[in-house]
C-alpha positions in Angstrom: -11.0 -20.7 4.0 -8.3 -22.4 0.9 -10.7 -25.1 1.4 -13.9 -23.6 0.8 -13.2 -20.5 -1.3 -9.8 -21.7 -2.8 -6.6 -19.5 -2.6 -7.7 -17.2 -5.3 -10.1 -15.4 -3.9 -10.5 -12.0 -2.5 -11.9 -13.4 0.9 -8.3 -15.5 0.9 -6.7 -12.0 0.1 -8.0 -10.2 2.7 -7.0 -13.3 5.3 -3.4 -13.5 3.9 -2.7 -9.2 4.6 -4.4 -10.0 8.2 -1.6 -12.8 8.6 0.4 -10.2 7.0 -0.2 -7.1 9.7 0.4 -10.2 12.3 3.9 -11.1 11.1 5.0 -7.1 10.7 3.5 -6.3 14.5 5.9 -9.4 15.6 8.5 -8.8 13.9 8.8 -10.8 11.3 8.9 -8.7 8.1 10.1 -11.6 5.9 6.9 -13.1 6.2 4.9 -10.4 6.1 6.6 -9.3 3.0 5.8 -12.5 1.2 2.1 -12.8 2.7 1.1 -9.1 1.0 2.9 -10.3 -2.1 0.8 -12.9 -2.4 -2.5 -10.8 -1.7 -1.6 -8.8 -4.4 -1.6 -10.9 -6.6 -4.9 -12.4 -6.1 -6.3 -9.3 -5.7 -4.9 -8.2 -8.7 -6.5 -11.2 -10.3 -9.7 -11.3 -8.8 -10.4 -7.6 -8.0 -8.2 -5.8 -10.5 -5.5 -3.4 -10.0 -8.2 -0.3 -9.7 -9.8 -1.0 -6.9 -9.8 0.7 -3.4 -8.7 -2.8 -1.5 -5.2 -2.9 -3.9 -4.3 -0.2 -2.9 -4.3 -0.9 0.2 -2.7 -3.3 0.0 0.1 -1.5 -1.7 -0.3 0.4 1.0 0.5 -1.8 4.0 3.4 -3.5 1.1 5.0 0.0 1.5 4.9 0.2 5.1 6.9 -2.9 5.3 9.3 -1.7 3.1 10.1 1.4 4.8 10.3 -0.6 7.8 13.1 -2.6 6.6 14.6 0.0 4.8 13.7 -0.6 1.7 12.8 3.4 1.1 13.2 3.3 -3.0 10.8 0.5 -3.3 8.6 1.9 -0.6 7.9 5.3 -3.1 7.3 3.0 -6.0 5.2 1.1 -4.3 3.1 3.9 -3.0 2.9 5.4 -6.4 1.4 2.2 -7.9 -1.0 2.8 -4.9 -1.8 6.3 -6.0 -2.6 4.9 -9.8 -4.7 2.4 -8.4 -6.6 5.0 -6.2 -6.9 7.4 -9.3 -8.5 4.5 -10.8 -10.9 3.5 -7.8 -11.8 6.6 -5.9 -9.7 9.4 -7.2 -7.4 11.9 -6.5 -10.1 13.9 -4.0 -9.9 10.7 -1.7 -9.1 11.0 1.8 -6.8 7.4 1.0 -5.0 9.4 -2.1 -4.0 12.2 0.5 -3.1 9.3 3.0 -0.5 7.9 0.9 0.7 11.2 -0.5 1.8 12.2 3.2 2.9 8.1 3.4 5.6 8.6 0.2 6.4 12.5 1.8 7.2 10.0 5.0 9.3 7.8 3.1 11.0 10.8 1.3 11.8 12.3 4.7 13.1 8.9 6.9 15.6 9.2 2.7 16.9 12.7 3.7 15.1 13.8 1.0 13.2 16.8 2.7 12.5 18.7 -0.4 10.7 15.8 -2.1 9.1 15.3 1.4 7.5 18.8 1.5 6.4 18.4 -2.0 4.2 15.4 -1.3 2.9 17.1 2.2 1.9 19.9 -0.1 0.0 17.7 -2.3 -1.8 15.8 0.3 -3.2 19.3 1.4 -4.2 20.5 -1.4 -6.1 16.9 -2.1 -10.3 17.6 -2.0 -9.5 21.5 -2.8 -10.7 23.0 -5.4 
């Protein structure tokens, strides 16, 4: 696929996070860490930061994090997912609700159970009107 499409395209992208969920299911968060850094970046290139794919992305960047404990950046990173959703599909998305209840997660594995219900609130209310 680098030899046919190159390494900056979306395709390559989409391989990279599959390598990516690979390494994380094995173990190996290092790796899988540096293989959804790189996809963002190309997909930031090639498909722009507002697009449903970033985000996630984003998405399965945050996972990681939380999985190695990394619960600040995890939030950040899920709230750059929620701007790119805004951005893409909107806040009445099923995927905005999805990572709502993902940074309410990451708020709760913190301690942080107040900031955790807050985001489960949000992610109900998501599509009402």
């Amino acid at each position: 696929l680098a030899t046919s499409l190159g390494t900056d395209h979306c395709n390559y992208a989409v391989t990279l996070k599959n390598l990516a969920s690979v390494k994380m299911e094995t173990g190996q968060m290092e790796k899988a860490l540096a293989l959804l850094e790189e996809a963002k970046q190309i997909q930031a290139r090639t498909i722009g930061v507002k697009h449903q794919d970033y985000a996630g992305t984003l998405n399965n960047l945050a996972v990681v994090q939380r999985k190695t404990g990394q619960h600040q950046q995890a939030i950040d990173t899920y709230q750059q997912a929620l701007t790119s959703l805004e951005g893409s599909v909107g806040s009445s998305h099923a995927d905005y609700a999805t990572t709502l209840k993902n940074i309410a997660a990451a708020y709760q594995e913190m301690g942080d159970y107040d900031k955790s219900l807050d985001f489960h609130l949000r992610a109900r209310n998501v599509g009402k009107s």
